[in-house]
N, C-alpha and C positions, 0 to 999 in steps of 0.2 A: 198827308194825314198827320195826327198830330202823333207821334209813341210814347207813352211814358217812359221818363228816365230807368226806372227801375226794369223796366223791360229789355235794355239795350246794357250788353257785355261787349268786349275789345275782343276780336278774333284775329290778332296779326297786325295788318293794317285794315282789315275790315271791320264793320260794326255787326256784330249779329243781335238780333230780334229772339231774344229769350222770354219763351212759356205763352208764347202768343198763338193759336190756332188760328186757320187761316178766317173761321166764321169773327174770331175778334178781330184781328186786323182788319178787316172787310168793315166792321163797325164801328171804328174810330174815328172820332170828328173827322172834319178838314182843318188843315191847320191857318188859324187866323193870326197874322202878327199881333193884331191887336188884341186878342185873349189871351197872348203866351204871360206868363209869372216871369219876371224878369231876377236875373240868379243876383243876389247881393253881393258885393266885392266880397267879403268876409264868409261868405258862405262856401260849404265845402259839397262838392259831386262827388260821392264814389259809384266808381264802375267796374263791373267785374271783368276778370279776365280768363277766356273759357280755353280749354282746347281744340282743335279741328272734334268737327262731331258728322264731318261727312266720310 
């Protein structure tokens, strides 16, 4: 499936799936290489970094 960037925080060495309910994950594309937006060299990702929330 495809997750938006903005959905995914750094938990450690894991990636946690933030603010997604399991009905949206369940509704997200499939992920196709060929529709992915490819990141620009120059282009900046931020990603958050959460605490244990288990």
């Amino acid at each position: 499936m495809a997750v938006p960037v903005e959905a995914v925080a750094l938990l450690g060495e894991h990636v946690a799936l933030m603010g997604l309910t399991p009905e949206r994950l369940r509704a997200l594309p499939a992920f196709a290489p060929g529709s992915a937006t490819a990141v620009q060299l120059d282009e900046t990702l931020r990603l958050g970094i959460v605490r244990p929330f288990h």
